[in-house]
Structure formats: structure tokens, C-alpha cells
N, C-alpha and C positions, 0 to 999 in steps of 0.2 A: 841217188846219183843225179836226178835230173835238177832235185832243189840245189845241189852243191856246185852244178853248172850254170844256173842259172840265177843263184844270188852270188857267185862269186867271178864269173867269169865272164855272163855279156853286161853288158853296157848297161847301170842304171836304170836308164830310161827306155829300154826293150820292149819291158813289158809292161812298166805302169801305163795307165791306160791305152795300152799295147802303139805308144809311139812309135817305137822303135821297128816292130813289126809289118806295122802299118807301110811306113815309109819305106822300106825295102821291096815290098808288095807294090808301091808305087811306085819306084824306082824301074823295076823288075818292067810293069807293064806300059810304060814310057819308055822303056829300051826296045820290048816286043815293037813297040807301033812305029817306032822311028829306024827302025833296022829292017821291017815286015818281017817278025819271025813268028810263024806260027799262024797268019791271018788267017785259017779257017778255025783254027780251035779259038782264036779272040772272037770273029764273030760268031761262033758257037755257045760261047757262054754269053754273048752280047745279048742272043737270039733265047736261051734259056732263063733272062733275068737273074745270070748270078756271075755277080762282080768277080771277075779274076781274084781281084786282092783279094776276097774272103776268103778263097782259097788257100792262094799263099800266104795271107796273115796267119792261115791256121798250119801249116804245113813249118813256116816257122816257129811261131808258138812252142810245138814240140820239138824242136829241131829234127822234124820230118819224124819221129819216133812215133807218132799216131798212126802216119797213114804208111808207115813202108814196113816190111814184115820184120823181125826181130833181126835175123843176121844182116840184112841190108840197111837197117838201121845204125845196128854197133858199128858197122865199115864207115857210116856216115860221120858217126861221132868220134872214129877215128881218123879222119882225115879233118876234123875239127880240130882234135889235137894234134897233128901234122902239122896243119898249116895255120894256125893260131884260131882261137875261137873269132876273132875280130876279124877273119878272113870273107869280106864280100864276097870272091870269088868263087870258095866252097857253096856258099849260100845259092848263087846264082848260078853256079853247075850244076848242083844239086836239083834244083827247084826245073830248071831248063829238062835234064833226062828223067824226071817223075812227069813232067808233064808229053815230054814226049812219049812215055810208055803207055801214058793212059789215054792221048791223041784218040786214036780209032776208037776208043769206047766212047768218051765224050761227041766225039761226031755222029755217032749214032744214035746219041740220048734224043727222047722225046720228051716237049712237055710235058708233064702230069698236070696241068690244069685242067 
């Protein structure tokens, strides 16, 4: 399912060298910093050495299917086909309440160095 969505349905250039991924991730944390949404989880990951966008490149990647448990995933990928797979919107919904859910655990990570 996930190869038939994703060689037929996102863009090209998504995921060759994860363009398309990338950029949405940057998009994404360009809108955090220019709006303040979330300033203590941005400088929480600022403070842990780990790039927001690695995050959400990977979160996109699977179209969130890695990291959200199975039934919270198929809701995702159907609200993908809902609102068309080219839907920024779902992407940045989506991406916006995984991050808020996991807010207070990330705030309380420590580094492991």
C-alpha cells in the first residue's frame, strides 16, 4: 500500500533525495519561528542537537505511518484521501498535533551525551 502511494500519488520529487520531504520540514519550521508556535519545544530540540526537520522529514517520509500507532495512522491516510494526497494542509495538521502530543515528553528529555 505504502509503495502504491507513494510512486503513484506524491510528487516525483518527494522523496528522491528526500526533496520534497525536506522542504516541507522546512516550510513547517519557518512557519513555527515566524508565527512563535511552539518556542519551547523549537528550543528544546535546538538545546538537544536534533534538527526539527529530521524529525518531520522522517514523519513525512512514512506519511506519519512509523511513528503513530496503526489505527491513528489509517485515520491519517485517510484524511490523505479526503482531502487529496497533495494536500499541504493535512501534512501540516497532522505534523502540528503529533508534535503537540509528544510536547511534554520532549521537554523533559535530557541529553544522553
Amino acid at each position: 500500500m505504502m509503495c502504491l502511494l507513494v510512486e503513484s500519488y506524491l510528487p516525483p520529487d518527494f522523496y528522491v533525495e528526500m526533496y520534497g520531504a525536506t522542504t516541507h520540514a522546512t516550510i513547517l519550521l519557518k512557519v513555527f519561528t515566524q508565527y512563535n508556535i511552539m518556542p519551547q519545544l523549537l528550543a528544546k530540540f535546538e538545546e538537544l542537537g536534533y534538527p526539527l526537520v529530521n524529525l518531520t522529514a522522517r514523519l513525512y517520509l512514512s506519511l506519519f505511518s512509523h511513528t503513530l500507532p496503526e489505527d491513528a495512522s489509517m485515520r491519517v491516510l485517510d484524511l490523505f484521501f479526503l482531502e487529496g494526497i497533495h494536500s499541504d494542509k493535512i501534512i501540516f495538521d497532522v505534523t502540528l498535533g503529533y508534535l503537540r502530543s509528544i510536547e511534554s515528553q520532549v521537554l523533559q528529555a535530557e541529553d544522553q551525551e
